[in-house]
N, C-alpha and C positions, 0 to 999 in steps of 0.2 A: 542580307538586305543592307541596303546604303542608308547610313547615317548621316544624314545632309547637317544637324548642326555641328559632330563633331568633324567633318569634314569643311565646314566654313570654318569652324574655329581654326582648324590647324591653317586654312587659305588666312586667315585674318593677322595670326601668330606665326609665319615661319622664318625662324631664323631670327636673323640682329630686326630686320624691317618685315613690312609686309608691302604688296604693290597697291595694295587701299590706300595704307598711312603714305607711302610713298607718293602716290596720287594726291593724295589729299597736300602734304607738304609743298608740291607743286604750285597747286591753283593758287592764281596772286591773290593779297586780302585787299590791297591797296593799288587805285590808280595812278596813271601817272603826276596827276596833279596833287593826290593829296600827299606824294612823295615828296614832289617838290614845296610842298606847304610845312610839313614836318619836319623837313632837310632845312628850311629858313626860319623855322622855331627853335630850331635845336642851336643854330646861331646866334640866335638870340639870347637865349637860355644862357651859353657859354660865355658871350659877352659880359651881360648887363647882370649874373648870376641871379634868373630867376626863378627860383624854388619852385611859387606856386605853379609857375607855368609847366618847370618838368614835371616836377607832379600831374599836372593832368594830362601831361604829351605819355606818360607812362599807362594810365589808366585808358585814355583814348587806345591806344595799340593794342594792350590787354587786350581789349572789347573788338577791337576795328581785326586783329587778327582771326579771331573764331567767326569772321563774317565773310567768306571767302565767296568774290565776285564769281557768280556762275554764269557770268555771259560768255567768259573766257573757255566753257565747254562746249561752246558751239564752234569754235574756229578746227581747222582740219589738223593743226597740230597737234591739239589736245586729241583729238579723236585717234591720230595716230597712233602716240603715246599710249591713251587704251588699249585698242590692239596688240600693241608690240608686249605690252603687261601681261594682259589676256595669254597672250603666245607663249610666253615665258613660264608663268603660272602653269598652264594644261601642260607644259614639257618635263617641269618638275615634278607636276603630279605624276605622272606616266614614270617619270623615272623613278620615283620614290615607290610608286606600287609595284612594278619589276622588282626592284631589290626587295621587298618586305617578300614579295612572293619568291625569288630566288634562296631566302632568309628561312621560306618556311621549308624549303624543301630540304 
């Protein structure tokens, strides 16, 4: 019988990455403006040396990074990208279960 968590875990953990965390590192946190807003802080910051502000341009990212814009999963790119994961993923299982079972014999 299929053990679906130990078989999501090893999908979740294989190897150096996984194609979740991969996925996930992908999706943008930030758009283009508030790139361009933080890219003219960090200017400033360098200029004028001001503390408090990196400090809270540090903190703002902190937060603004684990907030990952999910409109950007509805464009056909992302979607592909899934896929080709997806594709990747079932070929490695298949080949990993071949070898275990060549393994056992």
């Amino acid at each position: 019988m299929l053990d679906f968590e130990e078989q999501f875990s090893k999908f979740v953990n294989n190897g150096q990455g996984s194609a979740i965390k991969d996925i996930y590192e992908i999706i943008p946190s930030l758009n283009n403006e508030q790139i361009r807003i933080i890219n003219a802080l960090n200017y400033y910051v360098k200029k004028y040396d001001l503390i408090e502000v990196s400090e809270m341009l540090k903190e703002y990212t902190k937060f603004i990074i684990k907030n990952k814009n999910l409109g950007f999963l509805s464009s056909m790119n992302m979607k592909n990208l899934l896929k080709a994961y997806t594709q990747e993923e079932l070929v490695k299982g298949i080949k990993i279960n071949t070898q275990q079972r060549n393994d056992d014999l």
